[in-house]
DOKOLTOR-169635 format. One record per residue (C-alpha): x, y, z. Coordinates in Angstrom, 2 decimals, always signed. Example, Ala and Ser with C-alpha at 12.3 -4.5 7.8 and 13.67 -1.06 7.14 Angstrom:
LUMTI        c1        c2        c3
LUMTI    +12.30     -4.50     +7.80
LUMTI    +13.67     -1.06     +7.14
***
This chain:
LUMTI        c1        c2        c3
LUMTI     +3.80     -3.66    -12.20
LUMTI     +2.41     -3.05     -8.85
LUMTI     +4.18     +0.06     -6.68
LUMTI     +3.17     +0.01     -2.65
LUMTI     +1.34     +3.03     -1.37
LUMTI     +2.02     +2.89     +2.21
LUMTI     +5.70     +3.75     +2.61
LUMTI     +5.90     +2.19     +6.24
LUMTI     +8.07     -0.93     +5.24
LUMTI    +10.73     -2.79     +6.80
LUMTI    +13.59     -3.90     +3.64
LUMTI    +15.01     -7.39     +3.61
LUMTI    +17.65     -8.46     +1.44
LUMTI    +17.10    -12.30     +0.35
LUMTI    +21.13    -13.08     -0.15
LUMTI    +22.18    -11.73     +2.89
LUMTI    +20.12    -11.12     +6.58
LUMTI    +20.98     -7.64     +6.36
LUMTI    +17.44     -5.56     +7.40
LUMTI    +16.51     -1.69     +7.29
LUMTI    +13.95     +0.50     +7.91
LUMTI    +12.45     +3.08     +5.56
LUMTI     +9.83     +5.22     +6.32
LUMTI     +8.44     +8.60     +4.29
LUMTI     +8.77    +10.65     +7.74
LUMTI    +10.72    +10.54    +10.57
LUMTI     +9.62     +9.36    +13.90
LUMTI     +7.27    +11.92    +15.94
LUMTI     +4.41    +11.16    +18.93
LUMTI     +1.94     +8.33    +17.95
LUMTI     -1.41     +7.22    +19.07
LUMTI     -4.82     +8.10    +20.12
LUMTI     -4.70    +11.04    +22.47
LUMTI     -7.72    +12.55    +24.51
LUMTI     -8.23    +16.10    +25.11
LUMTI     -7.65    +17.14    +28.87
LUMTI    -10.01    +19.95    +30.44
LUMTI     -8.19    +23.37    +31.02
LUMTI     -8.39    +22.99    +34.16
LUMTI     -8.91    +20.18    +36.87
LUMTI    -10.78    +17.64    +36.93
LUMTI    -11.01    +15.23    +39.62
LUMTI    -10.24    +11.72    +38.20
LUMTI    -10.33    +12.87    +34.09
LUMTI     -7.04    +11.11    +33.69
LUMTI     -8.72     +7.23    +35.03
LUMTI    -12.07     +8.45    +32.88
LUMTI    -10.08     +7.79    +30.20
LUMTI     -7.66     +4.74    +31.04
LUMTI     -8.60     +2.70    +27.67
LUMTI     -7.15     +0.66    +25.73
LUMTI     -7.44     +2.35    +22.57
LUMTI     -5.91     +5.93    +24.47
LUMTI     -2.33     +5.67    +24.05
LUMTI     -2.28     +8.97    +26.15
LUMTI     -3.59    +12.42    +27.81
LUMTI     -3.12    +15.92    +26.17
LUMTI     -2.91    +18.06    +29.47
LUMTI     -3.66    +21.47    +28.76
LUMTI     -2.61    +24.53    +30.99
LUMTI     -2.68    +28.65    +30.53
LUMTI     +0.37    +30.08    +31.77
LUMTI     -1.77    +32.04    +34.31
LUMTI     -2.34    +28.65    +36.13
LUMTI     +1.26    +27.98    +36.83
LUMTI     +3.01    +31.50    +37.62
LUMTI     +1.62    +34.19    +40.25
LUMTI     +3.66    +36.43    +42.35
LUMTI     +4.10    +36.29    +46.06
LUMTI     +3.55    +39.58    +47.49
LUMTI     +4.72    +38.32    +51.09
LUMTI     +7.95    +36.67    +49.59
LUMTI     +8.35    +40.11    +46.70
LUMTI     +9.27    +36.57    +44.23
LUMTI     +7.50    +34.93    +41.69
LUMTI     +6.52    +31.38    +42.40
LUMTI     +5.20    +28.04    +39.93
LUMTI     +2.60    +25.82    +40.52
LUMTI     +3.31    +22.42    +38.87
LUMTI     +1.05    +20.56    +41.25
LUMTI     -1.32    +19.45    +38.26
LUMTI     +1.64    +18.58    +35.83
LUMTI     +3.36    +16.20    +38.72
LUMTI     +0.34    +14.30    +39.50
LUMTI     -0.77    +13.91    +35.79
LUMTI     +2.67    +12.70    +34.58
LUMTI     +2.09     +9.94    +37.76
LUMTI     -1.43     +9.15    +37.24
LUMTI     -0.26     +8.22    +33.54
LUMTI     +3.02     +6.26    +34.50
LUMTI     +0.58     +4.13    +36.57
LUMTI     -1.18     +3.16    +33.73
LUMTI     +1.11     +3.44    +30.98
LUMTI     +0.18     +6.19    +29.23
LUMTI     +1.79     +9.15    +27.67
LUMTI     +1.21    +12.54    +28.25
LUMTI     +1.13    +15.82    +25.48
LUMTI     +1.87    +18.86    +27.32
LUMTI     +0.38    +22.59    +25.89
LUMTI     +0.89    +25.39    +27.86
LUMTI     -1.60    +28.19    +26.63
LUMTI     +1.02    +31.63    +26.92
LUMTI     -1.39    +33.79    +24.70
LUMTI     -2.02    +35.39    +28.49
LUMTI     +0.77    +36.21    +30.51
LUMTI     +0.01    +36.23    +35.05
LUMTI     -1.41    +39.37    +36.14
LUMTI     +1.35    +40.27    +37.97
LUMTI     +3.88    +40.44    +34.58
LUMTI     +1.06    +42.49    +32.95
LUMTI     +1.06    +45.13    +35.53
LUMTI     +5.01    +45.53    +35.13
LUMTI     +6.05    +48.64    +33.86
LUMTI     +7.60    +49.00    +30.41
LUMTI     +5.75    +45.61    +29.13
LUMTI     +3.98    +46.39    +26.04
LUMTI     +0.59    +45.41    +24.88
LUMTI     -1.74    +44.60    +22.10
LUMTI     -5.51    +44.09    +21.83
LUMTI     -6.83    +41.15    +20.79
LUMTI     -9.87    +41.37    +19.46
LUMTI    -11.08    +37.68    +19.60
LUMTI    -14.08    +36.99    +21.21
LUMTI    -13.27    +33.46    +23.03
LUMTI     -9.46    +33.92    +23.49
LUMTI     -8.70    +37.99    +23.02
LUMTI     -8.30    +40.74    +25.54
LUMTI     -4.93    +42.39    +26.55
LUMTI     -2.01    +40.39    +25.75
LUMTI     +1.90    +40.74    +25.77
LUMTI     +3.24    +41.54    +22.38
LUMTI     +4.91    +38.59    +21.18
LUMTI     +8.05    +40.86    +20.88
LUMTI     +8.07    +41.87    +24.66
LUMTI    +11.85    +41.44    +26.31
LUMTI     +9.44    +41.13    +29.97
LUMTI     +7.50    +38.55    +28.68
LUMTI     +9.85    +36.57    +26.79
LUMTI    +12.18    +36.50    +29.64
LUMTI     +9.52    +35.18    +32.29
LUMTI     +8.09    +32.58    +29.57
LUMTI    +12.27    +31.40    +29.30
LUMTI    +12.40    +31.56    +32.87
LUMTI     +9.10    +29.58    +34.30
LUMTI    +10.08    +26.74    +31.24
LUMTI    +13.64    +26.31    +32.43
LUMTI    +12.09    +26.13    +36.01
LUMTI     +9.48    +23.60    +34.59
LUMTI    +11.89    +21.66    +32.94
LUMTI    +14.36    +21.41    +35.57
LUMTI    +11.45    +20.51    +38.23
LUMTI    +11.49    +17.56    +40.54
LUMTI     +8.44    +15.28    +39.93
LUMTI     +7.84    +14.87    +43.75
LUMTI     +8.04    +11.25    +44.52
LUMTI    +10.35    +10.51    +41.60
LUMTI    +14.42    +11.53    +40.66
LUMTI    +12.99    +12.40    +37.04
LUMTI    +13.06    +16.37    +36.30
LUMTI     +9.60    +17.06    +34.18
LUMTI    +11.97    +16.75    +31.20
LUMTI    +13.47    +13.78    +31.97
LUMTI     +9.85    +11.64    +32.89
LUMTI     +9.69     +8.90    +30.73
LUMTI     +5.69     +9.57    +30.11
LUMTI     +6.14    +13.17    +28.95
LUMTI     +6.27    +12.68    +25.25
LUMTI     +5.86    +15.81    +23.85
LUMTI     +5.69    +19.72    +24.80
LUMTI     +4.03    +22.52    +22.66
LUMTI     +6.19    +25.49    +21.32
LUMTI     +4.06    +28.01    +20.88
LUMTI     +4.51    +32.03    +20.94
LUMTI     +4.40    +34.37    +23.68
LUMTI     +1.32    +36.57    +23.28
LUMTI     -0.18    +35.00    +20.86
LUMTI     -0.08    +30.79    +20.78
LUMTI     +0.06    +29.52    +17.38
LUMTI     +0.44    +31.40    +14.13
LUMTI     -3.05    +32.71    +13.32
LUMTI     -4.46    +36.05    +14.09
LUMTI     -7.47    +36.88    +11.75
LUMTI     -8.24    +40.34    +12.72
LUMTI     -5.04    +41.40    +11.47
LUMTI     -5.16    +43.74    +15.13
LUMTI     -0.91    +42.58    +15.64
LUMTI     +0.62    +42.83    +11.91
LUMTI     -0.74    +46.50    +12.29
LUMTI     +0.52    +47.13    +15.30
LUMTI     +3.09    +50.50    +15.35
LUMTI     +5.75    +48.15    +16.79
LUMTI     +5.33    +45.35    +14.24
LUMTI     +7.86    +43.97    +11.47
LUMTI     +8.02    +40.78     +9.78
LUMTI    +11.23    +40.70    +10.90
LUMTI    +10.64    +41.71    +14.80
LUMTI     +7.93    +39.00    +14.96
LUMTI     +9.73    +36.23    +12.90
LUMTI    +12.53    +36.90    +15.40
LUMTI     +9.76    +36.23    +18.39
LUMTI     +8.46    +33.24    +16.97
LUMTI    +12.10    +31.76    +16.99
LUMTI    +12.55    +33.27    +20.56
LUMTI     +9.50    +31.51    +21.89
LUMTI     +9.78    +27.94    +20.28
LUMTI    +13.50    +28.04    +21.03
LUMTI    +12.84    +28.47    +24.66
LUMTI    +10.48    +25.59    +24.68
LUMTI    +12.80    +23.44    +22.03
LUMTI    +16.04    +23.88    +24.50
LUMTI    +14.15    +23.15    +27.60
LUMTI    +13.00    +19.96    +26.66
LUMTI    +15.11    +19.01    +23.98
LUMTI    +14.88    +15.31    +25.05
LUMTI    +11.24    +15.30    +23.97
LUMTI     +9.16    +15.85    +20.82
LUMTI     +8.21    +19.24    +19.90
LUMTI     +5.16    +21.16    +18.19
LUMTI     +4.38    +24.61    +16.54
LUMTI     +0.72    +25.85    +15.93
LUMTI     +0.82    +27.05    +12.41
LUMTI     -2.01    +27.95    +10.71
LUMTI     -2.05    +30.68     +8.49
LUMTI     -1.58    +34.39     +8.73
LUMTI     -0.62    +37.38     +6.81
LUMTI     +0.82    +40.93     +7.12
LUMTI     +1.46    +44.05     +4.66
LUMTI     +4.93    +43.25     +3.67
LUMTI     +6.25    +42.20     +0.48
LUMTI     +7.69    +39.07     -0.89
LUMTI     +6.33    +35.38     +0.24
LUMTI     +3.57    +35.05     +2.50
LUMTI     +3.88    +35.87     +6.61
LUMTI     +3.07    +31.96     +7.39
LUMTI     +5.28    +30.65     +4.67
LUMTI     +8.14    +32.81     +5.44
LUMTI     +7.88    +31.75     +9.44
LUMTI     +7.69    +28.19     +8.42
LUMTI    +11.03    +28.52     +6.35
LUMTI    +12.55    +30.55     +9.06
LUMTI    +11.97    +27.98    +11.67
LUMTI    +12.75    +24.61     +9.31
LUMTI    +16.20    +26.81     +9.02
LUMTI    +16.33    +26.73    +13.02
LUMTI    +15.02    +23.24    +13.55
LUMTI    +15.18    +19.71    +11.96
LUMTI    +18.86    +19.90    +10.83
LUMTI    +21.83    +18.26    +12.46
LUMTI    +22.77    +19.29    +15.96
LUMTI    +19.30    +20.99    +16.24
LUMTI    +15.72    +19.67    +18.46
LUMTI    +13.13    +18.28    +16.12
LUMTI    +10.05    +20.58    +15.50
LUMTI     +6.87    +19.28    +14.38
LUMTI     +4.03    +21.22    +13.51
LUMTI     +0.43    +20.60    +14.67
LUMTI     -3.22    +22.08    +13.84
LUMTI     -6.71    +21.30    +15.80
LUMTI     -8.44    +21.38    +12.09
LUMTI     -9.06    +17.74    +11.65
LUMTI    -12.64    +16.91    +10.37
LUMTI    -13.53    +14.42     +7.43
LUMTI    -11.64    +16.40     +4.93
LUMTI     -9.68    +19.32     +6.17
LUMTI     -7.48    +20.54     +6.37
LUMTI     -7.04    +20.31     +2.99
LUMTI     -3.46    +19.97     +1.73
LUMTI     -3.69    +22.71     -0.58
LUMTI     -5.27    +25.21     +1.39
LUMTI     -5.32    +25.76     +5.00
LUMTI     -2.83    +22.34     +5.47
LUMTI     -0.53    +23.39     +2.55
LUMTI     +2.26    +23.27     +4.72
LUMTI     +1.78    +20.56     +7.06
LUMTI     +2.01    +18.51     +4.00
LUMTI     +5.00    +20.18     +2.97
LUMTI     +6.68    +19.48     +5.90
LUMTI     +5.21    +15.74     +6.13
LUMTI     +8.21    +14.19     +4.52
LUMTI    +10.61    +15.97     +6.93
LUMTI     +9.11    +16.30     +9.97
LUMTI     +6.09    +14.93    +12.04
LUMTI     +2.84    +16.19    +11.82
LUMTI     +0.25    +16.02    +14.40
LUMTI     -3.57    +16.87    +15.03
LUMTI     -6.36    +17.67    +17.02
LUMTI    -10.29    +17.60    +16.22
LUMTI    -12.04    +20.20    +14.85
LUMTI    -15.18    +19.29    +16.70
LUMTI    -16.18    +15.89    +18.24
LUMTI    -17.99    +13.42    +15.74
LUMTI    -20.56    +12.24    +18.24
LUMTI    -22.94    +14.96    +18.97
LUMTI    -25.34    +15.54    +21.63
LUMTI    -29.12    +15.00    +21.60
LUMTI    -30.59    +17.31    +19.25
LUMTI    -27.83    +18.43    +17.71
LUMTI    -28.17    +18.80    +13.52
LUMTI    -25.13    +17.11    +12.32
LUMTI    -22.34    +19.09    +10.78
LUMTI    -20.71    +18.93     +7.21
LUMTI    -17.64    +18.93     +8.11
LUMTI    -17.87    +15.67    +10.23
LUMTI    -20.87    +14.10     +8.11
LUMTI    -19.30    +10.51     +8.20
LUMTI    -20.16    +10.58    +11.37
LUMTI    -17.30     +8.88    +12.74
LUMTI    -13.54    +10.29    +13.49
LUMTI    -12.16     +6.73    +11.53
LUMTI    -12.45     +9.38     +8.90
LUMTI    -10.70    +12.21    +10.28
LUMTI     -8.10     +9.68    +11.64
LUMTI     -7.68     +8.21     +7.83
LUMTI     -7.45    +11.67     +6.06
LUMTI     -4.53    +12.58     +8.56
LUMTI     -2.58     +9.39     +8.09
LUMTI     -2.99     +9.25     +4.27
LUMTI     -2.80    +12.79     +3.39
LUMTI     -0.04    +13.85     +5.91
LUMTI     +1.11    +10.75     +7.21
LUMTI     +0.24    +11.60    +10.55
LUMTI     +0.86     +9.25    +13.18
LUMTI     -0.92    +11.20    +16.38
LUMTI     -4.55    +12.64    +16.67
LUMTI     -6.13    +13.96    +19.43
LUMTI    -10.03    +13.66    +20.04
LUMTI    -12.38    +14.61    +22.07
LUMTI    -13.99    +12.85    +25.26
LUMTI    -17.09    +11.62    +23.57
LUMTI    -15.82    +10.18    +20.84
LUMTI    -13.34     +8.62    +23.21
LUMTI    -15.78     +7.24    +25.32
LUMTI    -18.47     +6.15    +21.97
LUMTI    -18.83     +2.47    +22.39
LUMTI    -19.20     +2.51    +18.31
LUMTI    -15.09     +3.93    +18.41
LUMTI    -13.83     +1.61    +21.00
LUMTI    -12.94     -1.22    +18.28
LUMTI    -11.62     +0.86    +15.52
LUMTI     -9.49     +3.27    +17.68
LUMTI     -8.07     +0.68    +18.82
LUMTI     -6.86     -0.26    +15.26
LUMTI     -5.29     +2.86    +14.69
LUMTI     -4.14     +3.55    +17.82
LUMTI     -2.34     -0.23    +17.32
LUMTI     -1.24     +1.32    +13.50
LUMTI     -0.11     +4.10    +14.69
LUMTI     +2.69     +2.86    +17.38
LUMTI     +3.67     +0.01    +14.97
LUMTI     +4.58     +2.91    +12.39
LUMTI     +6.40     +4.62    +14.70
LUMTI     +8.26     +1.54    +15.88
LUMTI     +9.39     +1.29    +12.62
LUMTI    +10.20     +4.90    +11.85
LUMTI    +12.95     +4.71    +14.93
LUMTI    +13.88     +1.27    +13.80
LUMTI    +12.46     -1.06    +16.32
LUMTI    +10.70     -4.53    +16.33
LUMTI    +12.93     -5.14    +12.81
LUMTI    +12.44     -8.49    +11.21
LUMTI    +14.72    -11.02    +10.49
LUMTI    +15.36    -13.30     +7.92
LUMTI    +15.81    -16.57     +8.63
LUMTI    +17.90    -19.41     +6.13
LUMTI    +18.57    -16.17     +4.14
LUMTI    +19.39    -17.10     +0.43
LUMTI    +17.94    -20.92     +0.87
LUMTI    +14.33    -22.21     -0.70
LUMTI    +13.45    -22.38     +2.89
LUMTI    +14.02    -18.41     +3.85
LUMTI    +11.63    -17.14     +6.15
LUMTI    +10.58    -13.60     +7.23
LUMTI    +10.29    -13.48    +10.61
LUMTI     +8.33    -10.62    +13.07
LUMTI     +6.91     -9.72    +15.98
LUMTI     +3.11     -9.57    +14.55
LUMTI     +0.36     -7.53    +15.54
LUMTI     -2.65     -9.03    +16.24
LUMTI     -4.65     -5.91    +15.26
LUMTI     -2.41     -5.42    +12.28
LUMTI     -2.07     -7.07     +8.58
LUMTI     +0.83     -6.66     +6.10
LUMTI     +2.05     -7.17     +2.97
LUMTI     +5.27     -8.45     +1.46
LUMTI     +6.53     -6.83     -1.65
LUMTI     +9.49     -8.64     -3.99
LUMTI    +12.24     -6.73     -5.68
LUMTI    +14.74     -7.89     -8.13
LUMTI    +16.24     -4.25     -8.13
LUMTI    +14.45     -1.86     -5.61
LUMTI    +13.04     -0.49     -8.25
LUMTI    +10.09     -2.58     -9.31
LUMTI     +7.88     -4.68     -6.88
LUMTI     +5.42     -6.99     -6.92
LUMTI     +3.33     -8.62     -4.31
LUMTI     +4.64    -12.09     -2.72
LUMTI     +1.71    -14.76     -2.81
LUMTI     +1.65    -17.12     -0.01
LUMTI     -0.91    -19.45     +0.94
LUMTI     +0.63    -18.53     +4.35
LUMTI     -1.24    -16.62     +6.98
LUMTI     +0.54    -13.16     +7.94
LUMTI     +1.41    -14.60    +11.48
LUMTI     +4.92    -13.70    +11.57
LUMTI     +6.34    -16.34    +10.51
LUMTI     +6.35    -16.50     +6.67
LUMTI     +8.30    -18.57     +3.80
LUMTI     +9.51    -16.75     +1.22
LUMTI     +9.39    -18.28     -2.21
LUMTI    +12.73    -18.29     -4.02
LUMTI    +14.45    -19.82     -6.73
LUMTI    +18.03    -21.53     -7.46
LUMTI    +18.09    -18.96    -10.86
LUMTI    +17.51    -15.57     -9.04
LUMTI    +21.44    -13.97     -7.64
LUMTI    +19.86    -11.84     -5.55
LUMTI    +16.00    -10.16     -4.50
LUMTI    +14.42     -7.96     -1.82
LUMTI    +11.77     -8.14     +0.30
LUMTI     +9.71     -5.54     +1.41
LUMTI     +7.12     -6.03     +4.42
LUMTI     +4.48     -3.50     +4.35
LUMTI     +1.94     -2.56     +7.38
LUMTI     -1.23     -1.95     +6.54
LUMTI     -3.82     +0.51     +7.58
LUMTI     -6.76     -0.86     +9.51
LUMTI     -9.30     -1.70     +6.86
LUMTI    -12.16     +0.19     +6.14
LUMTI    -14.64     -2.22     +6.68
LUMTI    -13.91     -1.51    +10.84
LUMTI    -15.79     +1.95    +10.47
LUMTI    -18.92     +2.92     +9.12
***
């Protein structure tokens, strides 16, 4: 007896046309993102206006958006770059993924008196930083999101949390981003407790989770630890926020990770739990590294397929991740045009039916002439799976092509059967 690996099915009883969906996660962002520069650049967001993008990941430090006005004594935001991106991207139907970096608070809140510091020791993204703990710097991060959120897109009546091509926001923590800090510098800081910090964590992602409750959601974890007893610092903050998140009358949290190569992160290491929160929650990724290299460049193990088809594949099957973002070359690769546009097609049909859209029907239900009937995919196959009892399943065999229009085989003797129509991954034969 043959048992269907891909859980993204749509269920059809054959006595009745009574249809459902049933999925192993619940709907999160889909599609094939591409990795937006820091900071400006003049027409990145066209560059990129492909048809195997489904979107734009704009990413902005806090110190961008937030100065102080010495003539005015106020603080004042900058959203300049956020209103034309969200526009650029309704023009062309795309979606946008917003992270604002708030490891580095604006100048002006650093020089405050009473805010309190730590040093972080990182090379690339250290130097003084709010503690994640800091009442200053919590309240300005609460205040400039509200302020974000609440913003007019100039042009428009949407409020930045209200534009239909903002799909998802980052939640990340003040001081700090996302839950890593390998020089162990803040879990020995005088001021630190697991239970100070775990409170910040919730602090931060709360302020981002209220403000734009409307939209999808993400935490950074990775892993850390500290000196305290009991479960593990990352495992504990995990619990902590599944407790404040992803329950009835709460925003959805996802968690995300820019570890995607061939094989990592590997579920049982550094993507433990991402894949224990797969079945609850969506997961989501970034690239490690681009696949395509430039000249000269010796070719890394990590990314020896050469291609991010792999990367892509190890997120979907491992944590049934629906959204990866990549970087511009491979993007722009002429080799990845045809197969990101697979997945990128994959992708949105699975999360069409997660949320229970483009549901087939079943046509003459209960006669030798029943038909499944659905909006196909060009870029897409499936598979339809027979049940007497939900229990066992075998494939149907048709001499029918999987156009959407399909008879079922039945017969006068059976009371009752299911059907079960299964998407299908893009095949590997689309990637080196």
């Amino acid at each position: 007896m043959m048992t269907p690996l891909n859980p993204i099915t749509f269920f059809a009883i054959a006595a009745a046309s009574c249809l459902a969906v049933s999925s192993a996660a619940p709907a999160g962002p889909a599609g094939i993102f591409v990795i937006g520069d820091t900071h400006a650049v003049v027409g990145e967001v066209a560059k990129f206006d492909l048809p195997h993008v489904a979107g734009y990941t704009l990413r902005v430090p806090w110190t961008d958006i937030e100065t102080w006005n010495s003539s005015t004594q106020a603080v004042e935001y900058n959203f300049s770059r956020l209103d034309t991106t969200l526009e650029e991207l309704r023009a062309r139907g795309k979606r946008m993924t917003l992270e604002i970096f708030i490891n580095k608070a604006p100048d002006y809140l650093m020089a405050l008196p009473g805010i309190t510091t730590w040093t972080n020791p990182n090379p690339n993204q250290g130097g003084v930083q709010p503690l994640p703990w800091d009442t200053l710097a919590l309240a300005a991060y609460q205040a400039m999101i509200t302020a974000l959120a609440n913003h007019t897109v100039p042009g428009t009546s949407w409020r930045v949390a209200d534009h239909p091509s903002l799909e998802s926001v980052d939640s990340s923590i003040v001081g700090l981003q996302g839950l890593r800090e390998l020089s162990n510098t803040l879990v020995n800081h005088p001021g630190y407790t697991r239970a100070r910090f775990s409170q910040a964590v919730v602090d931060s992602v709360t302020t981002s989770r209220s403000a734009f409750s409307g939209k999808f959601g993400f935490f950074p974890i990775f892993a850390m630890s500290d000196n305290e007893a009991g479960i593990p610092l990352d495992q504990a903050i995990f619990e902590r926020l599944q407790m404040e998140f992803n329950v009835p009358g709460k925003p959805t949290l996802g968690y995300f990770q820019e570890t995607l190569s061939d094989a990592g992160p590997r579920t049982d290491t550094l993507g433990l739990l991402l894949h224990t929160a797969s079945p609850q929650t969506y997961v989501m990724f970034q690239a490690l590294r681009p696949w395509t290299l430039r000249a000269g460049e010796s070719l890394p193990v990590e990314i020896a397929s050469g291609t991010p088809v792999t990367g892509i594949r190890h997120a979907w099957r491992n944590y049934r991740s629906t959204y990866v973002e990549l970087y511009g070359a491979d993007i722009l690769a002429a080799a990845n045009a045809a197969p990101l546009l697979a997945w990128n097609h994959f992708f949105l049909a699975v999360k069409n039916a997660r949320e229970g859209r483009d549901v087939p029907t079943l046509d003459l239900a209960g006669t030798q002439s029943q038909r499944l009937i659905w909006q196909k995919d060009g870029l897409l196959d499936y598979r339809i799976w027979k049940s007497p009892d939900l229990a066992a399943w075998t494939p149907v065999q048709s001499t029918e092509t999987m156009d959407g229009d399909v008879l079922l085989p039945s017969s006068p003797a059976e009371v009752s059967h299911y059907y079960r129509m299964e998407i299908l991954e893009p095949a590997n034969s689309i990637s080196p």
